[in-house]
C-alpha positions, -999 to +999 in steps of 0.1 A: +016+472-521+007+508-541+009+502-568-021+482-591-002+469-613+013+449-579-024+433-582-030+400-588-064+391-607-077+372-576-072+408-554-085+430-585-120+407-587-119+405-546-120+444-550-147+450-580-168+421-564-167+440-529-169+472-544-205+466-560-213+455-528-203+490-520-184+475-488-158+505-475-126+500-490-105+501-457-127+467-456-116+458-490-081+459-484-080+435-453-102+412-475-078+417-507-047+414-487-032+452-501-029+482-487-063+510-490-045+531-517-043+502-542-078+493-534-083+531-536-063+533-571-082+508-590-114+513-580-103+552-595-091+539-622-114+517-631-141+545-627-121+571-649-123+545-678-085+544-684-070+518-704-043+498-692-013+498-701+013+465-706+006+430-709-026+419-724-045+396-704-041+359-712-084+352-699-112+356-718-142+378-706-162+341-698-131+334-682-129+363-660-163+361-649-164+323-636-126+335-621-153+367-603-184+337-592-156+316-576-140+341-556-173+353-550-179+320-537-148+313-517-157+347-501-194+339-487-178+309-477-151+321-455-175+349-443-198+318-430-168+305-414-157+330-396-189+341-387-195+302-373-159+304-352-164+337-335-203+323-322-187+293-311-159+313-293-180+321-270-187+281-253-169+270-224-148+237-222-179+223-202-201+225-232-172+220-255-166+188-242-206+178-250-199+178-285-197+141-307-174+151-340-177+126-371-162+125-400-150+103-429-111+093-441-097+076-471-059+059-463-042+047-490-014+021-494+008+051-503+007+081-478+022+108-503+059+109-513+077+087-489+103+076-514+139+065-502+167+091-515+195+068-532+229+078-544+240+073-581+268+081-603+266+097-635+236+079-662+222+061-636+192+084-629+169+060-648+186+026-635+163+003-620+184-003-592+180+036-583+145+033-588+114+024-569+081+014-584+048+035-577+007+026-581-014+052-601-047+046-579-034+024-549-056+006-531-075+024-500-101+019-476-127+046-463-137+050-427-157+066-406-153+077-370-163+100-341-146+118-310-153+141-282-130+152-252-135+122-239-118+097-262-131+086-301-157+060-307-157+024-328-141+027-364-163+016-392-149+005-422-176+022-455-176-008-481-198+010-507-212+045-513-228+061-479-261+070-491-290+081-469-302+043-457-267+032-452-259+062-434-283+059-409-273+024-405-240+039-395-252+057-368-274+034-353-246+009-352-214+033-350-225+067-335-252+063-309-226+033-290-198+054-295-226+086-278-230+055-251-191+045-244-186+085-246-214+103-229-230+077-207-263+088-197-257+123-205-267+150-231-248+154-258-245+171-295-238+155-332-218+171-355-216+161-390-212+182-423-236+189-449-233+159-473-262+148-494-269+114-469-264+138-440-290+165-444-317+138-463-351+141-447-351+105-438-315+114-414-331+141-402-361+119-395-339+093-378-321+116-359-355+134-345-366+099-341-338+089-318-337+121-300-304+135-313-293+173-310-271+185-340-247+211-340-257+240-367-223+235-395-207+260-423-207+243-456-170+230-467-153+237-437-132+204-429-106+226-411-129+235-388-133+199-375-109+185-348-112+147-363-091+158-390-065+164-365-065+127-353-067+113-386-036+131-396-020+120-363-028+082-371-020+085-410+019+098-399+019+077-371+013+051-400+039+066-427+067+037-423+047+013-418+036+002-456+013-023-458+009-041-491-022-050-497-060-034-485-064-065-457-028-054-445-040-018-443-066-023-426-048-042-397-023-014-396-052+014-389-064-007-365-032-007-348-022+026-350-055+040-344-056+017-308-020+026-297-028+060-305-059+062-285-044+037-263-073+016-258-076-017-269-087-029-304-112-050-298-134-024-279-134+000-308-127-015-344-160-028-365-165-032-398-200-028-420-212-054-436-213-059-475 
């Protein structure tokens, strides 16, 4: 990619942001995704004062600079990331395997588009016999859970916003037995992310209280978490199975999410209480 015009606007304000940053532009282009001569280019041109030629652009100049905070943003972001991953490189599979990851996960009725295909001759295409009936906001239920090398802990079932007190119920009932069926007597770290009930001074309180280490998190990173991995493996696992109603979805994640683990349900599905 040479050529600036070849820019997209994302690259171009990746480039000016970095560039009043006065990061080296061999920097730029890895960051921009485009070779060091179009980084080299714009930055030229955009220092000469030429006009540009062709299309004229379809933002405003409000526009263009919420476009330049947000990929500002996304930046810092990924830079806290990455900076995160290559510390945590460095651990062994012995300490590894001392960490207790948590997360929540909403499953819905509907798991995406899992449609049948039909065949229909011509004028049928809006037939209701070729058609199949979908819900605008299915219903769903919210759970949390935690895992370590070891195995995952006791499901809970979130009937109502988590706020701080609630929260903190959760882990006293949810996380510190699933740290006991996990861990036993031994040392161990919590992860969580950085939501609002999470990092309240009365959680942190609890967990100093209770004498529970927490591993240091980037803010927004769910990729970085290896509970999303199982709760995609128990939401395809879970794909055919189409319950019809919330009380029917629950029983199915309790089944799929004990013959996934292979461990029986009664030793690790709960529910909170109203």
């Amino acid at each position: 990619m040479g050529k600036t015009a070849d820019l997209t606007v994302v690259q171009k304000t990746i480039i000016d942001t970095l560039h009043k940053e006065s990061k080296p532009q061999t920097f730029i282009a890895k960051e921009a995704g485009c070779s060091q001569s179009a980084v080299s280019k714009h930055v030229n041109r955009k220092l000469s004062g030429r006009k540009k030629c062709g299309r004229k652009r379809c933002t405003t100049n409000r526009e263009n600079r919420s476009l330049e905070r947000l990929t500002l943003l996304n930046h810092r972001q990924h830079q806290m990331c990455l900076t995160w991953a290559k510390e945590k490189k460095k651990l062994t599979v012995a300490q590894w395997s001392k960490f207790l990851f948590s997360d929540k996960s909403k499953f819905c009725i509907s798991f995406g588009n899992q449609a049948p295909s039909v065949w229909r001759k011509g004028g049928e295409a809006h037939s209701p016999s070729c058609l199949e009936s979908s819900v605008k906001f299915p219903q769903s239920v919210m759970i949390w859970g935690a895992m370590s090398s070891a195995g995952a802990g006791p499901l809970c079932f979130l009937k109502t916003k988590v706020t701080a007190p609630i929260y903190q119920e959760i882990l006293n009932r949810f996380m510190l037995p699933s740290a006991d069926q996990l861990f036993k007597d031994a040392d161990f770290i919590f992860q969580q992310d950085l939501a609002p009930a999470h990092t309240a001074k009365s959680t942190k309180s609890w967990l100093n209280d209770h004498g529970v280490g927490v591993l240091d998190w980037p803010a927004n990173s769910p990729d970085l978490n290896p509970i999303e991995k199982l709760w995609g493996i128990v939401k395809r696992k879970m794909r055919n199975k189409r319950p019809k109603n919330a009380d029917k979805l629950k029983a199915t994640v309790k089944e799929t999410w004990a013959s996934t683990l292979g461990v029986p349900q009664t030793d690790h599905l709960h529910a909170t209480p109203n």
